[in-house]
C-alpha positions as CSV (number, residue, x, y, z in Angstrom):
1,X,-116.5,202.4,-118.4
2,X,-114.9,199.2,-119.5
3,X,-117.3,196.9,-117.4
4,X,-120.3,199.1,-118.7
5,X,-118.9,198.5,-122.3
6,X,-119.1,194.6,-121.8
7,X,-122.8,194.4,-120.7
8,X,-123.5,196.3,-123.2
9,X,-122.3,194.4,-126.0
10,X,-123.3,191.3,-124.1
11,X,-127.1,192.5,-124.5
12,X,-126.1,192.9,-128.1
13,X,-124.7,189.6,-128.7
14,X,-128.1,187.6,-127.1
15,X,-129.9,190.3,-128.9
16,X,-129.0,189.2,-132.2
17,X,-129.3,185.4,-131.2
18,X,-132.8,185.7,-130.0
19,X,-134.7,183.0,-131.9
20,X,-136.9,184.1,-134.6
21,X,-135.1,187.3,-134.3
22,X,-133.3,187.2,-138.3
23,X,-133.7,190.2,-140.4
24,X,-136.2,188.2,-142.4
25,X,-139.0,188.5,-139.7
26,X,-137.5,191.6,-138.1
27,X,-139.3,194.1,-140.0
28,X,-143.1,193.4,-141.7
29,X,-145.9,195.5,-142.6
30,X,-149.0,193.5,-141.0
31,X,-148.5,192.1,-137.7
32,X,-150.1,191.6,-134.8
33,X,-153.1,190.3,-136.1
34,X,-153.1,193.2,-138.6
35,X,-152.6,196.1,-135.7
36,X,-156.5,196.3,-135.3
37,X,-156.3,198.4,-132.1
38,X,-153.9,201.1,-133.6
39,X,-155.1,205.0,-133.9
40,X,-153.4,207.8,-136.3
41,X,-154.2,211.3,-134.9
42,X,-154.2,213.9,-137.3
43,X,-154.0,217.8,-137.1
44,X,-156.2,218.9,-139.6
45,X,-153.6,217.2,-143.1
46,X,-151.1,216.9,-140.8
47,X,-150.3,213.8,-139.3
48,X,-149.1,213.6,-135.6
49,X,-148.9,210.8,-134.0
50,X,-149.9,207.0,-133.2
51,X,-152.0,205.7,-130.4
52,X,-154.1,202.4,-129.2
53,X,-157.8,201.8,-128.8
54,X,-158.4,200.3,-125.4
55,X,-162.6,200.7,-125.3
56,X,-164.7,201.2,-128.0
57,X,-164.8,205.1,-127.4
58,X,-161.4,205.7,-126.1
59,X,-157.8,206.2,-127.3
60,X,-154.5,206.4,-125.3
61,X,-151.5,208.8,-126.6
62,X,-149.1,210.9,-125.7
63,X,-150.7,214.2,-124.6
64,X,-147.3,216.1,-126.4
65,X,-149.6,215.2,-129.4
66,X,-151.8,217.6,-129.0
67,X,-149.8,221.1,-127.9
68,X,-152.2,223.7,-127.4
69,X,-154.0,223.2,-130.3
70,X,-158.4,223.0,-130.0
71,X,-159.5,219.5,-130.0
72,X,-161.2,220.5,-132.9
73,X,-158.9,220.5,-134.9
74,X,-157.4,216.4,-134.5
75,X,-159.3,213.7,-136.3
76,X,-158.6,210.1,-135.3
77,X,-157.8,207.6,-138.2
78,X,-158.7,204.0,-137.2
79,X,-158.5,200.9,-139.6
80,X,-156.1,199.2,-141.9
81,X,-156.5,202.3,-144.1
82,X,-156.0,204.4,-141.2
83,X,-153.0,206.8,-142.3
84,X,-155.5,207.6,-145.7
85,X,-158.2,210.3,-144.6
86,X,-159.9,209.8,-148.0
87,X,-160.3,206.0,-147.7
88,X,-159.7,205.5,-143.7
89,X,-162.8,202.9,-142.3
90,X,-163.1,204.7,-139.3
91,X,-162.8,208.8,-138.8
92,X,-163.4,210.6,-135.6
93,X,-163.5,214.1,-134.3
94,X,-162.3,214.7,-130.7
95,X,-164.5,215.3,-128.2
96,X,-162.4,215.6,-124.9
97,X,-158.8,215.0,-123.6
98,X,-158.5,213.3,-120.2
99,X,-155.2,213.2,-119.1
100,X,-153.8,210.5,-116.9
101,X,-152.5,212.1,-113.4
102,X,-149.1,212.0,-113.8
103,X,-148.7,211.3,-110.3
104,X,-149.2,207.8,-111.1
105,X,-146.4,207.5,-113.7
106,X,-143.8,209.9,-111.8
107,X,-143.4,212.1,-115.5
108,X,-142.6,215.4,-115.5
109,X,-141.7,216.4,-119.2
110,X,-144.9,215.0,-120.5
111,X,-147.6,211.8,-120.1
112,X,-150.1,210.1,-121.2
113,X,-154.1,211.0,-122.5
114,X,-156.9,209.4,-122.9
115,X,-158.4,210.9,-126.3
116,X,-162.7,210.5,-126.1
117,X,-163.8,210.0,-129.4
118,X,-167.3,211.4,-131.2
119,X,-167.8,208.6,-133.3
120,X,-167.0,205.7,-131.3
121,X,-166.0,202.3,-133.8
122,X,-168.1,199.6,-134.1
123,X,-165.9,195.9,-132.9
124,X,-165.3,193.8,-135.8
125,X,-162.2,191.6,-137.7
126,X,-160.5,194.8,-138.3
127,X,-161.1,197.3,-135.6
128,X,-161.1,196.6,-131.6
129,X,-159.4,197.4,-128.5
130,X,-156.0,196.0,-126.9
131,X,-156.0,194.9,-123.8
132,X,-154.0,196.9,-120.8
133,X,-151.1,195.5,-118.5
134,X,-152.0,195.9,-114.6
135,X,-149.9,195.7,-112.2
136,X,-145.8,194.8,-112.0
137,X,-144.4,194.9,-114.5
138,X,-144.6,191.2,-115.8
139,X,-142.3,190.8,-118.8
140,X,-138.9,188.5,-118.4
141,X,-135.7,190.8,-119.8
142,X,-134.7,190.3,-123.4
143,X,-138.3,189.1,-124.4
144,X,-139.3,190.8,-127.8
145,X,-142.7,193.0,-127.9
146,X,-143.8,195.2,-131.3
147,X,-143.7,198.6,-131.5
148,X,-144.2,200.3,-135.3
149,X,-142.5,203.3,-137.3
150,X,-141.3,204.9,-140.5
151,X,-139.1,205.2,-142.8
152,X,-136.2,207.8,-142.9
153,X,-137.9,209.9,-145.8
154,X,-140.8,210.3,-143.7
155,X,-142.6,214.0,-144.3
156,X,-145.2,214.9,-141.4
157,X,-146.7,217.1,-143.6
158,X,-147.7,214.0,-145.8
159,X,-149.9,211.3,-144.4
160,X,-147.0,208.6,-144.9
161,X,-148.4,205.3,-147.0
162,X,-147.7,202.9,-144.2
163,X,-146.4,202.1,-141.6
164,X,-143.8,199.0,-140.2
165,X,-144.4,196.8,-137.7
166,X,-140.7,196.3,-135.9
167,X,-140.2,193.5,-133.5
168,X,-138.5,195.4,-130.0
169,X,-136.3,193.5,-127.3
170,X,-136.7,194.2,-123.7
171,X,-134.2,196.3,-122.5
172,X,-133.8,196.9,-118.4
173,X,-134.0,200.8,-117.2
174,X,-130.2,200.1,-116.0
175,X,-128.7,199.2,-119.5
176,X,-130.7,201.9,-121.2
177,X,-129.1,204.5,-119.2
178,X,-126.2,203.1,-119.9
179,X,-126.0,203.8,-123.7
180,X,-127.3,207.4,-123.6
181,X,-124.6,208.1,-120.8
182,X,-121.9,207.1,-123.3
183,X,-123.4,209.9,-126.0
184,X,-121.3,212.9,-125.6
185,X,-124.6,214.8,-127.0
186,X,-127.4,213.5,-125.1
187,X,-128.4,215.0,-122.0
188,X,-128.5,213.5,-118.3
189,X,-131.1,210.8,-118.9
190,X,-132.4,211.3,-115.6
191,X,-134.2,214.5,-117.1
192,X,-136.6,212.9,-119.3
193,X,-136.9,208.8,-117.5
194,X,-138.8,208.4,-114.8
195,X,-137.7,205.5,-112.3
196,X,-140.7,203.6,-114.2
197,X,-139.7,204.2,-117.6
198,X,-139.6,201.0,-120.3
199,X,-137.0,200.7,-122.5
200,X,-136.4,198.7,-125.6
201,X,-133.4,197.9,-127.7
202,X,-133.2,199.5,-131.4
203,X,-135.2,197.5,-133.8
204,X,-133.0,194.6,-135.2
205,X,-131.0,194.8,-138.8
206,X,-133.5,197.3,-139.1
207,X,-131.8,200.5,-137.2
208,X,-132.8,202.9,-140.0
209,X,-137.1,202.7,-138.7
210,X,-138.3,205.6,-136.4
211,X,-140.2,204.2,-134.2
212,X,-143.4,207.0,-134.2
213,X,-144.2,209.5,-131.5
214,X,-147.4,207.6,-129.3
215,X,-146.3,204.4,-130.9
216,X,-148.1,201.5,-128.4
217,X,-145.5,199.0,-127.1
218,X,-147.1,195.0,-127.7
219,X,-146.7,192.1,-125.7
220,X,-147.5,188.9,-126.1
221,X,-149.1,187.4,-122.7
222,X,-151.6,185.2,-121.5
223,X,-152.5,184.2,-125.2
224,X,-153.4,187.7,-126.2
225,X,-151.9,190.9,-127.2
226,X,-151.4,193.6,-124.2
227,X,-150.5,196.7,-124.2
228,X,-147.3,197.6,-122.1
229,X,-146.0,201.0,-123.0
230,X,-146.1,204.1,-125.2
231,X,-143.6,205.7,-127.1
232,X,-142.3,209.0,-125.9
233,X,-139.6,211.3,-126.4
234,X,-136.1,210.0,-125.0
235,X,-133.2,212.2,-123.7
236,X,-131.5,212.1,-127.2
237,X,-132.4,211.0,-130.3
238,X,-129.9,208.6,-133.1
239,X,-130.3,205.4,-135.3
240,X,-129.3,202.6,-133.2
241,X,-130.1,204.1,-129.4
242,X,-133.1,202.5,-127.7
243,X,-136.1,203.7,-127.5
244,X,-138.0,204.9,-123.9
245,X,-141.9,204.1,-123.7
246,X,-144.7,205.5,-120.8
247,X,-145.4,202.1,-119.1
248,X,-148.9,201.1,-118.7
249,X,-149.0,199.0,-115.6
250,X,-148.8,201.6,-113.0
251,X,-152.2,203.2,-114.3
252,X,-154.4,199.9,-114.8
253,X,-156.2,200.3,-111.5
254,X,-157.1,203.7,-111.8
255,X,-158.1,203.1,-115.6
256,X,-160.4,200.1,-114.6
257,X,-161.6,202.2,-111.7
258,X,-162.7,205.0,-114.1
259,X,-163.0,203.5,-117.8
260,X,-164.7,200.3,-116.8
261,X,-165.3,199.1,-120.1
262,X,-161.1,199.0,-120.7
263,X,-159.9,195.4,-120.4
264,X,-156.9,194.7,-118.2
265,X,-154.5,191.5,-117.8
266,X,-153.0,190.6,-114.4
267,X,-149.3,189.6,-114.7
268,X,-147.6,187.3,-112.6
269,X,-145.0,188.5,-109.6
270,X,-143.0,185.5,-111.3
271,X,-142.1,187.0,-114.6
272,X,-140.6,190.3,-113.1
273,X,-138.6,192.3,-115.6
274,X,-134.9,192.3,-113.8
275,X,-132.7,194.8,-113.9
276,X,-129.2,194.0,-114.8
């Protein structure tokens, strides 16, 4: 326990000496480029969940977001004034779920959907699609990537104002275990990671941001924005733990294959996450 204890706090240390990583930059309201690929899905008021745009008809979530409730009852929210159904730029109905064969991402208590919406977005400044990771994994450990979240006094049942951009750090699958084995109230963390799972560290001086439910996980690769994971449900949840996202590389092939209008970036065998 003692040795596990060490690498721990080791990953803190170089976590909080990351550069550009001080609580000044940590947390912002607008960033990347303005999040013009992020989706709000909505149950009738009620807000759900966050997803990404990756075609100009197509969203990717988690399909936990939508229970067993009609697809008629969700309406997408896309645009800088996304989480405001009065004022949003862009609302859709639903018109089907796909989900993703969870074969290819080895989940069991939930995965991923591609959400086909009725009024499809025209691309411009403030609207269009992210681009997918393919492939191995390609991101070196401790790198920072985005995810984005709420505030503590969050109400579901209220659209909330905004939403915060958080920077993330890298974590590797072996580490994450780690921390929720030392919670005396989380379950086995086998139950709910798969062997492909993507962790992050908890945002930076900023422990007190949820990061929300479909959330997409940002990279910054190959001078452009990719999309490497979403946010799902870990095997316990506290302020300060990290947080466990769907990866997106094991599914690029078989998205390109059937979406062909979803853009994909090839990583390099090079930049292989480790595992410490």
């Amino acid at each position: 326990m003692g040795a596990v204890l060490y690498v721990l706090l080791s990953e803190l240390l170089l976590l909080l000496l990351l550069p550009g990583y001080g609580p000044s930059e940590a947390l912002v309201k607008d960033s990347p480029s303005s999040w013009p690929w992020l989706a709000s899905i909505f149950l009738d008021d009620r807000y759900r969940c966050e997803g990404a745009l990756i075609s100009s008809e197509w969203v990717i979530t988690l399909i936990n977001c939508f229970g067993s409730f009609p697809v008629s009852h969700f309406t997408v929210g896309l645009g800088q004034r996304r989480l405001n159904l009065q004022n949003a730029e862009v609302l859709s109905l639903v018109e089907e779920l796909i989900p993703i064969p969870r074969s290819l991402l080895d989940r069991k208590p939930g995965s991923l959907v591609l959400v086909k919406l009725t009024q499809p977005p025209s691309n411009n400044s403030s609207i269009y699609p992210i681009s997918l990771a393919q492939g191995a994994i390609f991101f070196p450990w401790r790198k920072t990537c985005w995810a984005q979240g709420f505030k503590p006094d969050f109400d579901p049942y209220i659209p909330p104002d905004e939403l915060w951009g958080v920077k993330m750090p890298l974590m590797s699958r072996t580490n994450c275990q780690a921390i929720f084995q030392l919670q005396s109230d989380c379950p086995s963390p086998e139950i709910s990671m798969s062997n492909g799972a993507q962790c992050t560290g908890p945002p930076v001086s900023f422990t007190e941001i949820t990061v929300a439910d479909g959330s997409p996980l940002l990279c910054f690769f190959a001078a452009q924005w990719v999309l490497l994971g979403v946010m799902t449900w870990g095997p316990c949840s506290s302020n300060g733990l990290p947080e466990v996202y769907i990866p997106i590389y094991p599914i690029g092939t078989w998205i390109q294959d059937n979406f062909p209008n979803v853009r994909v970036v090839k990583g390099s065998p090079k930049a292989k996450l480790k595992s410490k």
